[in-house]
N, C-alpha and C positions, 0 to 999 in steps of 0.2 A: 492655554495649551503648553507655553511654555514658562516659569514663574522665574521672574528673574530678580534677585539680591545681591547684595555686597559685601561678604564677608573679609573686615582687614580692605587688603588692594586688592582679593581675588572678589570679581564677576562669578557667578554662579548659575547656568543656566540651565534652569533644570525641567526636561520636557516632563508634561501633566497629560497623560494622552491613555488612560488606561483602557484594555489589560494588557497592553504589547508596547507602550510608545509609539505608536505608527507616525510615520514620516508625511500626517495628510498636510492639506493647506496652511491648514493653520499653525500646525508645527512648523511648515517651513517659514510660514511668514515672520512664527514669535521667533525663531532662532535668527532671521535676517535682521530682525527690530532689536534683541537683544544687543546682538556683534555691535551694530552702529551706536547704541546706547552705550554702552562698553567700549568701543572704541571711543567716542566722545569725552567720558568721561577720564577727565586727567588721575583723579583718584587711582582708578583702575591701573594694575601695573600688570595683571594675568588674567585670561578667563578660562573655566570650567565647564564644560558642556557634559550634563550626564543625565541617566534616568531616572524619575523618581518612581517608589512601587516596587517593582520583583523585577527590573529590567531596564538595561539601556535600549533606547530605539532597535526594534528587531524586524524591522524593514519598512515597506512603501506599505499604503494604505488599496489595499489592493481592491477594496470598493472604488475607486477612485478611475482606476483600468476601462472601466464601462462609459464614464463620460468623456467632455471632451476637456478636464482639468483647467487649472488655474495657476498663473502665477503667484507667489517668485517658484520657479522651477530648484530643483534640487543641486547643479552643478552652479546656477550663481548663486547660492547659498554658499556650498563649498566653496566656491572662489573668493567670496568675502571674507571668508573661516583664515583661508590660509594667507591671502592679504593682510592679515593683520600683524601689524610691529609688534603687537601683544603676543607672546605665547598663549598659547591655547591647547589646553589637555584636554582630552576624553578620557574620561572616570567610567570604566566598564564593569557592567556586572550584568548577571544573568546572559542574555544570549543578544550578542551586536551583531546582527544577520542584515542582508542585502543594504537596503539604502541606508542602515546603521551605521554599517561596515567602511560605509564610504565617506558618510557625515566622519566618521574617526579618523580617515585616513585625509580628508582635508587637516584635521587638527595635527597639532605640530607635534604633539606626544600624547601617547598612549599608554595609561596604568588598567589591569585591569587584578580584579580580585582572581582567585585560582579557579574556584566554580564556575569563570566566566565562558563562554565561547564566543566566536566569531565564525562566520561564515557567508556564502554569496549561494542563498538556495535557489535563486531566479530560475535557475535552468529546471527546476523541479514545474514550475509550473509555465513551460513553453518558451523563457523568454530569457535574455540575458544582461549581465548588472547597466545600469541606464543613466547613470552620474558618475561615468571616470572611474567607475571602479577595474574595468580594464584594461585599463592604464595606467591606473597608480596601484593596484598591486602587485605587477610583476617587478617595478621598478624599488620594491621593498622586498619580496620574496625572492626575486629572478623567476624566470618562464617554466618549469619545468613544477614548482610549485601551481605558481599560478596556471598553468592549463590545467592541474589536476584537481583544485580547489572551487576553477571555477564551473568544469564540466561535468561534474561528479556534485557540486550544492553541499559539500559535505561540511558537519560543524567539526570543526578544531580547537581542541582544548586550550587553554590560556596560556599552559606550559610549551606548549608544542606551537603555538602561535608566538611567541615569544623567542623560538627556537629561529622560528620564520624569520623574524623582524618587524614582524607586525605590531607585537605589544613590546616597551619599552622597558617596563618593569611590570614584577608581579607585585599588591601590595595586599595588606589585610585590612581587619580590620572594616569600619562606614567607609561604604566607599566613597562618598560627599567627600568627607574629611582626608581622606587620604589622597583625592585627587585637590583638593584644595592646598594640605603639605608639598606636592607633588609640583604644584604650580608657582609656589611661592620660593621653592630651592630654583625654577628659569626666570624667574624676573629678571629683568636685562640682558638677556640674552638675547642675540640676533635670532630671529625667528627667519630668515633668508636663507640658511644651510639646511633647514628643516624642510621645505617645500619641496613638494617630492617630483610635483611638475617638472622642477629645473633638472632632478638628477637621471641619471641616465641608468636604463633597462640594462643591468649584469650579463654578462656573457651574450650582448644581441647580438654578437655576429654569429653565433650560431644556431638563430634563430627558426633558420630552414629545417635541420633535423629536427629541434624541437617539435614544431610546429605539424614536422613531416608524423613524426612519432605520435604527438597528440591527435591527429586528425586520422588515425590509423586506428586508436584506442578505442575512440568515441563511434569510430562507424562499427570498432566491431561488438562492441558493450553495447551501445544503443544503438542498434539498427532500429531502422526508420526516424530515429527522434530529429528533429532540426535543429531543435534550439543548442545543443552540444557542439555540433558543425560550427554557427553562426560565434558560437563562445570562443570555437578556438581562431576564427579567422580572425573577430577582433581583439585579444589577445597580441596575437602574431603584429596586428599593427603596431603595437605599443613598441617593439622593436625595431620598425620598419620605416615609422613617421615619426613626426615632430611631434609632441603632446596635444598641442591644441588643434592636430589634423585628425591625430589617432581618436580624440575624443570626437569629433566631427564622426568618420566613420564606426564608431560605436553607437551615436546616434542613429546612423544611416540603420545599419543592423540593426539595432533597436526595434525602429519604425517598424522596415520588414517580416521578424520574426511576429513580430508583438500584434500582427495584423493577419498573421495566418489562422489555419480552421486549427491546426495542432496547438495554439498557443489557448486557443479559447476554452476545446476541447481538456486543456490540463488545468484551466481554470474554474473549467466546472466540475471536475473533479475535488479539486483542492477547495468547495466550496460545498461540493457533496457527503466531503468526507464528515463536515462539522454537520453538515443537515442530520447524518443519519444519528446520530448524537442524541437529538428531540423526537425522542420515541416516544408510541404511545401505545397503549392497547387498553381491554375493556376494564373498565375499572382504576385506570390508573396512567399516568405519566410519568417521563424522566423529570416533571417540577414538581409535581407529588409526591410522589413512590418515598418513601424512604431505605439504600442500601442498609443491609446486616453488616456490622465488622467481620470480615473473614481477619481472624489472627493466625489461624492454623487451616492445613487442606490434608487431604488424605485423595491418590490416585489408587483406583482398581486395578489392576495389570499391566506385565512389564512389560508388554509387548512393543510396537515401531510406536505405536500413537500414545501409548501410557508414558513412554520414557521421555519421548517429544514433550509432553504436558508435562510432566514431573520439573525438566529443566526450565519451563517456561517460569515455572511457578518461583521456582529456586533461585533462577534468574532475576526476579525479582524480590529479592528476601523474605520470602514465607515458609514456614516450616510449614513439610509435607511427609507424608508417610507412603510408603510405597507395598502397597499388597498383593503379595502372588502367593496361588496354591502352591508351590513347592519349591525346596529349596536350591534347584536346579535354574530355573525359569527366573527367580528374583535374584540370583547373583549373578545370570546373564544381563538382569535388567541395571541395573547397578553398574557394572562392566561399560554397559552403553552411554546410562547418563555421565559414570566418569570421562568417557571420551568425547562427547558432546559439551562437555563445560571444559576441558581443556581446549577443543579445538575453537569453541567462543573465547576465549584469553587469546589464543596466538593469536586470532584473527582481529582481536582489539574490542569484540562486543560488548564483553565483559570486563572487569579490570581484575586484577589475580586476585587483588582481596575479596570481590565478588561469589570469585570461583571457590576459592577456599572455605568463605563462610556458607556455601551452597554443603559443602561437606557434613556440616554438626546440621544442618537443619535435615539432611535426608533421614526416615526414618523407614529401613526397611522390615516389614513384619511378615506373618503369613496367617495372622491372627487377626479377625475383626473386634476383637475386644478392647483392643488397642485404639480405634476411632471412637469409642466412647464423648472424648471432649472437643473431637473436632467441627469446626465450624462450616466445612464445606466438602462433600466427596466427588469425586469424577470419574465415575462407572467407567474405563476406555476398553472393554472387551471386546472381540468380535461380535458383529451383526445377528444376534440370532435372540428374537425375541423372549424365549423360553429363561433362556440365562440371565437375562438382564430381569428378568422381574423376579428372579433366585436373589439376585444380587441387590435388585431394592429394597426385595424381602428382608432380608438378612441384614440388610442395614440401616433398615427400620423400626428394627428390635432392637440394634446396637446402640445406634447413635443416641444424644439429647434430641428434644422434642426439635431444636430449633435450626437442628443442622440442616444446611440443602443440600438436595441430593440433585447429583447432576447426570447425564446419561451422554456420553459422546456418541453417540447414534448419527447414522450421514443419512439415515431414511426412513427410520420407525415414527409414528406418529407417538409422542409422549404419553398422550391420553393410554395408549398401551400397556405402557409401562410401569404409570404412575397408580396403574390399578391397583398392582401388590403392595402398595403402602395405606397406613392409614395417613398420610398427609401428603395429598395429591397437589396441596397448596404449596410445596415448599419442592416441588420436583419440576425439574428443568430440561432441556436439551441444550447443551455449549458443543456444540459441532467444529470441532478444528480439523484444519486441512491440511494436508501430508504433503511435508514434514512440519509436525506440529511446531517443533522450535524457531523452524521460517519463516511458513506463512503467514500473512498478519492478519489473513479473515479471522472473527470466530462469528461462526453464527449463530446466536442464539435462538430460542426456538420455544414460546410458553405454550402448552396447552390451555382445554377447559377450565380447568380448575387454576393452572399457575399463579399465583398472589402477582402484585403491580411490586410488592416490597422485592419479591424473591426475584425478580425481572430486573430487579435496580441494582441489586449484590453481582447478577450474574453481569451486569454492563458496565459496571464497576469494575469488576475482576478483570473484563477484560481489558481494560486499559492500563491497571496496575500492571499488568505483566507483559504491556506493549504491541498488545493486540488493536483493530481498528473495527470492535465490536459492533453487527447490527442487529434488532430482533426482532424477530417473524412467526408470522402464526403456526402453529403445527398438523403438517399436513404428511403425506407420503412424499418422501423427497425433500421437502421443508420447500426453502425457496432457492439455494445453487444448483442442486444435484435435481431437482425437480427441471429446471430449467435445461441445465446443459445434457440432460438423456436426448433432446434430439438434436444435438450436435451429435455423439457417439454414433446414433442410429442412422441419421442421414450418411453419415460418413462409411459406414456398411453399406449401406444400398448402395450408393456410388462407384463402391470399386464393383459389386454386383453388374451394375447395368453397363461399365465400361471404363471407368476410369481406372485407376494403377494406385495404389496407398499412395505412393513416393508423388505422382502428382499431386494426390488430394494437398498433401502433406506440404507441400514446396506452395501451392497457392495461397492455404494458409499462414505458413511462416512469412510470403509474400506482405499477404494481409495484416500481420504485425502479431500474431502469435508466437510464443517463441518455441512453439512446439507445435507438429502437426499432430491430430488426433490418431496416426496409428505407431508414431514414435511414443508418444503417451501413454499407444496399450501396450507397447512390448517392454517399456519402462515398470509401469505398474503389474505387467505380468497376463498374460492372456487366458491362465488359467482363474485366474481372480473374475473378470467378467464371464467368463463362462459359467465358474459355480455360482454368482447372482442370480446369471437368467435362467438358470438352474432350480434354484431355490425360489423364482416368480415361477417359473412354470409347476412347480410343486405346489405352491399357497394355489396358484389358478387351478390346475387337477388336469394340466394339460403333459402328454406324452409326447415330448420334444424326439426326432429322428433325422435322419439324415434330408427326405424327403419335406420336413415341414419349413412352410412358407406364412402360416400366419399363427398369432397365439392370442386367445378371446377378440377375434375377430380381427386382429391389427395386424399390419405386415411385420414378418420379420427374417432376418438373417440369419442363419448360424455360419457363418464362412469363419468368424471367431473362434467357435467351440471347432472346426473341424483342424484349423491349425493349430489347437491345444491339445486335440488327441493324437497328433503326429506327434507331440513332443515338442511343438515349437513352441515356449513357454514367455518369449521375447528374450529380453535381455539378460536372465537367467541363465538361461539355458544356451546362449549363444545365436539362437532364429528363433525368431516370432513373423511377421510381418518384412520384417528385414532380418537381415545376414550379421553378425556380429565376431570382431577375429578372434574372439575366444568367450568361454561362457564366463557373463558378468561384465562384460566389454560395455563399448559405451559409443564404438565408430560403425555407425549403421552404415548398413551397406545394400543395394538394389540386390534381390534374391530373385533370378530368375525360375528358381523352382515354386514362389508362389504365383508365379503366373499360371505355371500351369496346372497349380492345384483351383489357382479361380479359373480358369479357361474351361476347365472338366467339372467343378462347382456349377459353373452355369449352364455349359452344355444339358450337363444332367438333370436341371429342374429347367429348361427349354428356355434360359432367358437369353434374349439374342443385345448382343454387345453393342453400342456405339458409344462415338465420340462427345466426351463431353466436356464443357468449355468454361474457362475457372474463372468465368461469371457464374453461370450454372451451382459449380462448388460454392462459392461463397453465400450466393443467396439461400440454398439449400440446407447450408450448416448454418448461415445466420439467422437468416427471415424463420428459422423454423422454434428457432431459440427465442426470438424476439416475439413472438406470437404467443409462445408458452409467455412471458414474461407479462404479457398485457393480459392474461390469463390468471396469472397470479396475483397482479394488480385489481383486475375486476370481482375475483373472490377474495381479497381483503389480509391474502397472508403477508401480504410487502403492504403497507401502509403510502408509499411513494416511490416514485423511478428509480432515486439515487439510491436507496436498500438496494435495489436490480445491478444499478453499474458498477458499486462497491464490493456488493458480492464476485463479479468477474472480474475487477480490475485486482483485486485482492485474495481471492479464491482460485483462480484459473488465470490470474497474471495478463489481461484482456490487455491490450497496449494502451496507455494513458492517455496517448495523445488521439485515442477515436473516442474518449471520454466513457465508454460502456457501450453495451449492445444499445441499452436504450436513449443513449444519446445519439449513440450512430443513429440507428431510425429515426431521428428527427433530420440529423441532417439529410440523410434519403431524403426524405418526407415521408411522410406516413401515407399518402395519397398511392406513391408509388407500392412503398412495402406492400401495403395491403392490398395492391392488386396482384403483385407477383404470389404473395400469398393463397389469392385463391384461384392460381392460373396452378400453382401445385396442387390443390387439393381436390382441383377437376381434374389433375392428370393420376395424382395418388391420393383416390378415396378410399384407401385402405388404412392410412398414417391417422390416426389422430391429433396430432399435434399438428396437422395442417389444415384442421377445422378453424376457420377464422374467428379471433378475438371479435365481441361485438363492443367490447370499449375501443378497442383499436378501429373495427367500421366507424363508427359515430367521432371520434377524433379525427380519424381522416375524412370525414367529410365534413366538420366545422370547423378546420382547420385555426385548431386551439393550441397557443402556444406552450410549451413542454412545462415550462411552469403553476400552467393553471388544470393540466390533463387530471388530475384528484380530485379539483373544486368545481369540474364538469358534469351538468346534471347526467345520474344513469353512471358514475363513473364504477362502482359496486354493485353488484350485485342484491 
């Protein structure tokens, strides 16, 4: 795991630990056996510690987390590193992240190539750095760096690291080689000024404001999270204590954080995200399948979601084309994506050369003739069946045989669409969520006919353009939007039968959403959900009125559509659901006039009001969500939970650290969910989404562990 030579007087020790270098046992053992060998050896006048492969160690072996590990531990590794009379460089490249970062900063100097980064992502998955690293890197950056480096996980370029004090020099060039030169210019040098142990935290006495200021940031950026809290206290001690006390209470922290249900909860996460990776469906796998080269893409319309996807694309270096019916409409579209790639540059996503070369690759037309040679298209029009299958049509005469065609649909079943073509094989659903430039879901979505090949381009794609793609079978709704309609729904009925938006709202944000569901609709626009259910009551053949209470037998609300016809459009218009100080605002505010449009709302269809209690809310917007999900799971459109958690943690921003709806229901138990489940659906037999899962019955009563729920007899359908 770690190969150790002698080149000249320099030591070489070079970790073999592929695809990452992880920091397991056996890396830490060979880097312990190394140093002594190396110190032993009189030859030896410097040693070298780097990665071999695509990378220096880029953090702990996070399999490792679940047992109960092995010595030598990670900080008496670094403490032999930095004991040594020998100089000792870290030779960086690719990405020196968490116990990397720390194995570097035991070493006495640091080169790294330019491509390189560094970073401390611990806190991304519940926990915080666990080998001194919060403590030996403010005493190289100073505090104000380091609380924002370490609470934030963020990677930091080589130059900007550098900037820090972190990296020493930049060099080119092998990086072996270069950290070998590097080492052979400190030979005889005291390595005793170097140990960062001895040197003292910059600016500590004013380690209160900092401290004060960080732990202000972190609670109001991450509300709920822990692990940012616990970053900045130990931190703050590096300031406050002696080195080898500070590291003492970093451990302390450590233990605790690294032992809660949020730390577990972001680990199974962080272990979900590569699961949903190994996709499968009929005919085909992610180890099968083989992706098409997309070289070129071409987007249908300039609209919010067309221009969103254009940048994503462009963002990534692919030349795309951009098509709107009129000359109006496409140089507003253009307009947009220029200010969507400028405001990536200021904000750092992008770098200027990025943005710049996003320029020659946009290609604006109003002519399909012009996709003739492209590789991949992405229909992003409005929702309206009729057009999209105009629009496949059309660009199934156009294009080569071998182009795909894509549908950004958030609820058409593909099989729909793909009927207007004659290559049903090569048509897809890529579902991105609004704002398509931010969010990182994209959801894929193969029909009947979809090819395994044409599934492997579209999952493909979505990573090239730094999306966190899953893909699911095609159904109405797919598997997000299918899912979270009885979130929106329940959330109607609730303020119906008694509750106030602004409670539902505040329990949930409680709960760790960072938006209640009727800030959401007056965000998204409340005339937008009214023309949907608008448009289902029209496919249904039902005559929606003021009076109506169910639609093809289900209960339903319009208290939505009735604040849309006042005018209250949300945050457009200045009221929807709440008050706004001006139209297009953004500071919701309690509107005592929709109380009394729901007061008179319910009086008039006889519904009498009571209290209800934000238990109640939560299990009714969750448990109802999580029902549909085991739903989805037993008709086989999610293949596995983590497609379910990934879609909300990613699509709808779920709070990481309850791991997904359907991790949360484990930690419930399913025992419980699924009796509260059908304690609602004896009280509301009108809902169908509170018709009880029979995969979720028979899970909760065999009480089978969440990793084996798919390989449990009866688990589909």
């Amino acid at each position: 795991m770690v190969d150790y030579s002698v080149n000249s007087s320099v030591a070489l020790l070079l970790v073999n630990n592929p695809p990452v270098n992880a920091l397991s046992h056996a890396v830490r053992k060979g880097l312990a056996d190394g140093m002594l060998k190396a110190t032993k050896d009189t030859k030896v006048k410097a040693i070298v510690i780097a990665g071999k492969g695509r990378t220096f160690p880029a953090g702990a072996d996070i399999r490792e987390f679940s047992g109960p590990g092995k010595e030598p531990w990670l900080v008496p590794v670094g403490n032999g590193i930095e004991a040594s009379g020998k100089p000792v460089v870290a030779a960086i490249h690719g990405t020196c992240l968490g116990g990397g970062l720390e194995v570097a900063l035991f070493c006495h100097y640091r080169v790294a190539l330019k491509s390189a980064r560094v970073g401390f992502p611990e806190v991304a998955i519940g926990i915080l750095p666990g080998a001194a690293g919060t403590q030996r890197l403010p005493r190289v950056t100073g505090l104000p760096v380091a609380f924002d480096m370490i609470t934030s996980g963020r990677h930091v370029p080589a130059e900007q690291a550098k900037k820090y004090g972190i990296i020493d020099e930049i060099v080119t060039g092998d990086i072996v080689n270069a950290g070998i030169r590097y080492a052979m210019i400190m030979v005889g040098k005291s390595t005793i000024p170097r140990r960062l142990r001895a040197k003292p935290v910059p600016d500590a006495e004013n380690v209160q404001k900092y401290a004060d200021a960080a732990m202000a940031h972190v609670k109001r950026k991450y509300k709920g999270y822990e692990a940012p809290v616990y970053c900045v206290k130990a931190v703050r001690a590096s300031a406050e204590k002696p080195y080898d006390l500070g590291v003492e209470n970093e451990k302390t922290l450590f233990n605790v954080v690294g032992k809660s249900g949020q730390a577990r909860a972001q680990q199974y996460a962080f272990f979900a995200e590569r699961v949903v990776g190994k996709w499968e469906m009929p005919g085909g796998n992610s180890q099968t399948a083989k992706p098409i080269p997309v070289r070129s893409t071409a987007v249908i319309g300039a609209g919010t979601m067309g221009t969103g996807i254009a940048v994503c694309i462009l963002s990534a270096g692919l030349p795309c084309y951009l098509v709107e019916q009129n000359q109006k409409f496409l140089e507003n579209g253009l307009k947009t994506i220029k200010a969507l790639m400028e405001g990536s540059v200021k904000l750092g996503k992008i770098s200027p050369e990025v943005g710049q070369r996003a320029a020659s690759l946009l290609k604006p037309t109003m002519s399909y003739d012009d996709l003739t040679g492209v590789d991949l298209v992405i229909e992003a029009v409005y929702e309206n069946l009729e057009l999209k299958k105009e629009i496949f049509a059309k660009l199934d005469k156009v294009c080569k045989p071998s182009t795909i065609l894509c549908s950004n649909t958030s609820s058409i079943d593909i099989d729909r669409i793909a009927v207007a073509t004659k290559r049903p094989e090569k048509c897809v659903g890529v579902h991105f969520f609004a704002p398509a430039y931010h969010m990182k879901l994209l959801e894929n979505i193969y029909s009947t006919k979809t090819s395994p090949d044409t599934a492997a381009t579209v999952m493909k794609l979505g990573k090239t353009i730094g999306k966190v793609p899953i893909l699911v079978k095609s159904c109405q709704g797919f598997l997000a939007n299918r899912m979270n309609t009885p979130y929106g729904t329940e959330s109607g009925f609730l303020v119906e039968e008694g509750a106030l938006p602004w409670e539902v709202d505040q329990v949930m944000e409680d709960f760790g959403m960072p938006m209640g569901p009727f800030k959401v609709r007056d965000l998204s626009g409340l005339d937008v959900g009214s023309k949907i259910t608008a448009e289902i009551a029209k496919t249904l053949g039902v005559t929606l009125t003021d009076e109506t209470r169910f639609m093809a037998g289900n209960r339903y609300s319009h208290m939505n559509t009735v604040l849309a016809n006042m005018g209250r459009l949300g945050r457009k218009s200045g009221k929807g659901w709440y008050k706004y100080e001006k139209a297009g605002g953004k500071i919701a505010s309690i509107d005592d006039d929709v109380i009394t449009v729901l007061n008179n709302h319910c009086k008039k269809l006889g519904i009498e009001r009571r209290t209800i209690s934000s238990q109640e809310i939560i299990e009714r917007l969750m448990y109802s969500c999580i029902n549909e999900g085991f739903k989805i799971l037993e008709e086989g459109i999610a293949k596995r939970p983590e497609e379910i958690d990934i879609s909300w943690l990613y699509g709808f921003t779920f709070p990481k650290y309850l791991g997904g709806p359907m991790y949360y229901a484990n930690q419930v138990g399913l025992g419980r969910v699924y009796d509260r489940i059908c304690y609602y659906h004896e009280n509301f037999p009108f809902s169908k989404h509170w018709v009880p899962s029979q995969l979720l019955r028979r899970l909760s009563e065999q009480n089978i562990p969440m990793s084996q729920w798919m390989a449990s007899p009866g688990a589909r359908l």
